[in-house]
Every structure is written in structure tokens, then in C-alpha cells.
C-alpha positions as CSV (number, residue, x, y, z in Angstrom):
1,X,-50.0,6.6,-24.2
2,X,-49.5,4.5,-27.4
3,X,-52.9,4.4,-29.9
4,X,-54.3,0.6,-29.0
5,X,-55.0,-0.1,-32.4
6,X,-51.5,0.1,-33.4
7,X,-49.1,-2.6,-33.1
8,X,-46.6,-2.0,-29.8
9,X,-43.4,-1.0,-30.0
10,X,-40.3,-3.1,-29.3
11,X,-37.2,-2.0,-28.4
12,X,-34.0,-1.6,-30.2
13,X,-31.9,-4.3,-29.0
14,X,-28.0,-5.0,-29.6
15,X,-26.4,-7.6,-27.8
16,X,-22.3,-6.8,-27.5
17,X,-19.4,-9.3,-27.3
18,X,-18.6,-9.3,-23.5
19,X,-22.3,-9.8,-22.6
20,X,-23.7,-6.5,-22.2
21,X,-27.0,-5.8,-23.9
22,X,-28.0,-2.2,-24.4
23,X,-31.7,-1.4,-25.4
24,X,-33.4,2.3,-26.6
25,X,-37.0,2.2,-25.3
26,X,-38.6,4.1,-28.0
27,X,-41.8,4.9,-25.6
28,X,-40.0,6.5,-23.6
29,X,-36.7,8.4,-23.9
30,X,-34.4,6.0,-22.2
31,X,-31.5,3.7,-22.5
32,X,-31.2,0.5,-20.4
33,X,-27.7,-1.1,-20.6
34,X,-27.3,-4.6,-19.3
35,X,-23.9,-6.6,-18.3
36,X,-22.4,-8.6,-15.7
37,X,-21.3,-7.4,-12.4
38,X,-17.5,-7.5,-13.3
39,X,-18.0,-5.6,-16.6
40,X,-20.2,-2.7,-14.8
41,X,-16.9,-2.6,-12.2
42,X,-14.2,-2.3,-15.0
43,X,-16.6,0.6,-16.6
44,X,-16.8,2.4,-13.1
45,X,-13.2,2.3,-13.3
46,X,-13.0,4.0,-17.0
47,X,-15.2,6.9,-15.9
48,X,-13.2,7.5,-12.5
49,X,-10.2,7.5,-14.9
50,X,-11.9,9.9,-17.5
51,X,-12.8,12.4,-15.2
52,X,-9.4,12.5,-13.1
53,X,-7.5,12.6,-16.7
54,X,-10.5,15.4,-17.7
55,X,-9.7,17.2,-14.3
56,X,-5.9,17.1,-14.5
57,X,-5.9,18.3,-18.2
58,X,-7.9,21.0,-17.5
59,X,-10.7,20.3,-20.4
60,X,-13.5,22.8,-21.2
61,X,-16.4,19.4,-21.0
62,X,-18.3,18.5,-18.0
63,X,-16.6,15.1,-17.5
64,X,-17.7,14.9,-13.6
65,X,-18.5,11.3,-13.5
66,X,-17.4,10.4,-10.2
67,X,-20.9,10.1,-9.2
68,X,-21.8,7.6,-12.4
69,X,-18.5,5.7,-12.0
70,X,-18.9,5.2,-8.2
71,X,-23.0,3.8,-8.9
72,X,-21.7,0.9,-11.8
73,X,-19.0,0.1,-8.8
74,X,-21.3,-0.5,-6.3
75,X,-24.1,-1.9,-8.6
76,X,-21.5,-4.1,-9.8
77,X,-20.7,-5.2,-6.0
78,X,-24.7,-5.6,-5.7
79,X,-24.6,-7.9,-8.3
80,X,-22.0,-10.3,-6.7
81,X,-18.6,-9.2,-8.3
82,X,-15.6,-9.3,-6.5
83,X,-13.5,-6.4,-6.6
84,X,-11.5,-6.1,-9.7
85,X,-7.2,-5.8,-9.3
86,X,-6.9,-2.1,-9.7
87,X,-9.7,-1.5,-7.5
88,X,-7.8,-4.1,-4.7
89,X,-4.8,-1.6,-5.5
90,X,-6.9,1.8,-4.6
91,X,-8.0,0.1,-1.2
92,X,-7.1,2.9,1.6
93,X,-4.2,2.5,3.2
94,X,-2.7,2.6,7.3
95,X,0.2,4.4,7.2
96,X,1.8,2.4,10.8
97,X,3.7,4.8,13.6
98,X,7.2,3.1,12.1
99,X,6.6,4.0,8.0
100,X,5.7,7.6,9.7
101,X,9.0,7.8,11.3
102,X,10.7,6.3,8.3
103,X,9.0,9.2,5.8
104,X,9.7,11.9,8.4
105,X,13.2,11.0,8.7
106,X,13.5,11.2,5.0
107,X,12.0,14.8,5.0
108,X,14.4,15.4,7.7
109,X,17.5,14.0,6.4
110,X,16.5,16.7,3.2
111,X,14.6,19.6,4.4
112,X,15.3,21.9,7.4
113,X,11.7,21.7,9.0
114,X,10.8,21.9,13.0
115,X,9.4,18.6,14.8
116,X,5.8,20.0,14.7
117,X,6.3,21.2,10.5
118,X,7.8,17.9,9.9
119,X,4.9,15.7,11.8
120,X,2.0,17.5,9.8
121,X,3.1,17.4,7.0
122,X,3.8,13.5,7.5
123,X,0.6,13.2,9.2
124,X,-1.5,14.8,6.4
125,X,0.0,12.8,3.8
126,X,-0.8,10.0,5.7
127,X,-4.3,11.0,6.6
128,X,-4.7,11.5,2.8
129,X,-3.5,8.2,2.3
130,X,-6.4,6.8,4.8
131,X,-8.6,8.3,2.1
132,X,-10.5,6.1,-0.7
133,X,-8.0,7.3,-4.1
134,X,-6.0,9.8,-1.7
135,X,-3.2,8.3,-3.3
136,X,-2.7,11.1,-5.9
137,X,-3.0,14.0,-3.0
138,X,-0.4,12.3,-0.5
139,X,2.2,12.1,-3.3
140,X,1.0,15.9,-4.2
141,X,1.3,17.2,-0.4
142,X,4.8,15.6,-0.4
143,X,6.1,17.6,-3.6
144,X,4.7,20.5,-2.4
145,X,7.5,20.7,0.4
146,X,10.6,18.3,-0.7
147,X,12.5,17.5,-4.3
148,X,11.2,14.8,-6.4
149,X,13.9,12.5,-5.0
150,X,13.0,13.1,-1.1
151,X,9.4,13.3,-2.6
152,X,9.5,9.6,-3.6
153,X,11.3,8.1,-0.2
154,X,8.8,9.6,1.8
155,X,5.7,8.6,-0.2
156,X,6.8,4.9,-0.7
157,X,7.3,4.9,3.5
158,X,4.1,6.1,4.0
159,X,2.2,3.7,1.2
160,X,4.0,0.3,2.0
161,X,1.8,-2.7,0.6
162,X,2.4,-3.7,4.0
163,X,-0.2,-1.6,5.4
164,X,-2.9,-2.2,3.3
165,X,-6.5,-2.4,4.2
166,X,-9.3,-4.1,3.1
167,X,-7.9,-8.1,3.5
168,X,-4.7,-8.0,0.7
């Protein structure tokens, strides 16, 4: 508790150039940033992107901000904006019984695998691909087994634009 016969305290207070305020309560130990509903979305998207870079390179830092990156998101969506291009572009997608059959006939027309090989391996890459930012394990799943090449037809069968959820 503050002594009453000293004058309060008022936070620091910095106003930044796309709207966002950020104040330091000096009462307590804490940091309140404000800013619209779009900015708080793009800066989900920069921590999402930090920790996947931080994961894939392998750093010594605890850059797990998933869980930071997917609160600004939804706050953002809370506060009325609309979801932001690259976010319309990580919407799940429904790989469709034909892309399947296009993507295994490109992993058959390469690879020597059975019928039952050939439809899990298009099946989990597609499952993957049902999965919010799946993206990145789809594409791995199918490099795993085929060439770069084989790799690519297969993926781009799979993740048409045609088959995208979420109203795009």
C-alpha cells in the first residue's frame, strides 16, 4: 500500500504510431499494452512465426509462445477484427476423395508402395492437413517417403485452394 500522504503514482505512458499504448504500473510490477484488434492479430502472428523459426533452428531460448500468440489472436477476434490474410491462408483444409486419388497416384506413379502403404500415408498427410497450421507436417510426412519432385505433386493435390475451409 502507497503512504496517503504522498502524492500517487501515475504510470509511465508511451503512445506508439499504429495506436498501441503501452503503460508500466509502477505499483505494481506490470505492463499493460493497448492496440486495436487487427494489430494484436498481426502480433499473434509474429510470435507463432518466432517460435516455429526458434523450433526449427534449434535455439538454446525458451521461445514457446504458441500459447501468447494464440491469446493476442483470439483477443484480437474478441475485439471485432476480422481475420487477417495470412491467417485466411492457414485456415484447415478438406483434402476431397478426388485430390486423395490424385496425390496417391502421384506417390504411385514414383514409389513402389502397396494399396494399404500408399492410402496411409495419403490419409495422414491429409488428416495433418485437417489440422489448424498442419501444413508444415503434411509437406514433412510426404518427404519422408517420396523425392522432392513427387513430394511437391502430391502435396499441392492434397492442399488445393479448392478445398478450403472456413468461407474462402
Amino acid at each position: 500500500m502507497t503512504n496517503p500522504t504522498q502524492p500517487p503514482v501515475e504510470p509511465v505512458r508511451l503512445a506508439l504510431d499504429f495506436g498501441e499504448v503501452i503503460e508500466v504500473e509502477r505499483t505494481v510490477p506490470a505492463v499493460v499494452l493497448r492496440m486495436p484488434g487487427a494489430r494484436v492479430r498481426q502480433l499473434g502472428l509474429v510470435l507463432a512465426a518466432y517460435t516455429k523459426v526458434c523450433r526449427l533452428v534449434g535455439l538454446e531460448v525458451d521461445a514457446e509462445e504458441g500459447s501468447v500468440a494464440w491469446a493476442l489472436d483470439t483477443a484480437g477476434g474478441a475485439a471485432g477484427a476480422p481475420p487477417s490474410e495470412e491467417q485466411v491462408g492457414r485456415l484447415p483444409l478438406v483434402a476431397t476423395s478426388g485430390q486423395r486419388m490424385i496425390a496417391a497416384a502421384a506417390l504411385r506413379e514414383r514409389e513402389g508402395f502397396d494399396d494399404t502403404t500408399m492410402i496411409a500415408i495419403v490419409d495422414a498427410a491429409a488428416r495433418w492437413l485437417a489440422e489448424e497450421d498442419g501444413r508444415l507436417y503434411a509437406y514433412a510426412l510426404l518427404g519422408a517417403v517420396t523425392d522432392e519432385p513427387t513430394q511437391g505433386r502430391a502435396y499441392a493435390a492434397l492442399a488445393s485452394p479448392r478445398s478450403r475451409t472456413g468461407g474462402r
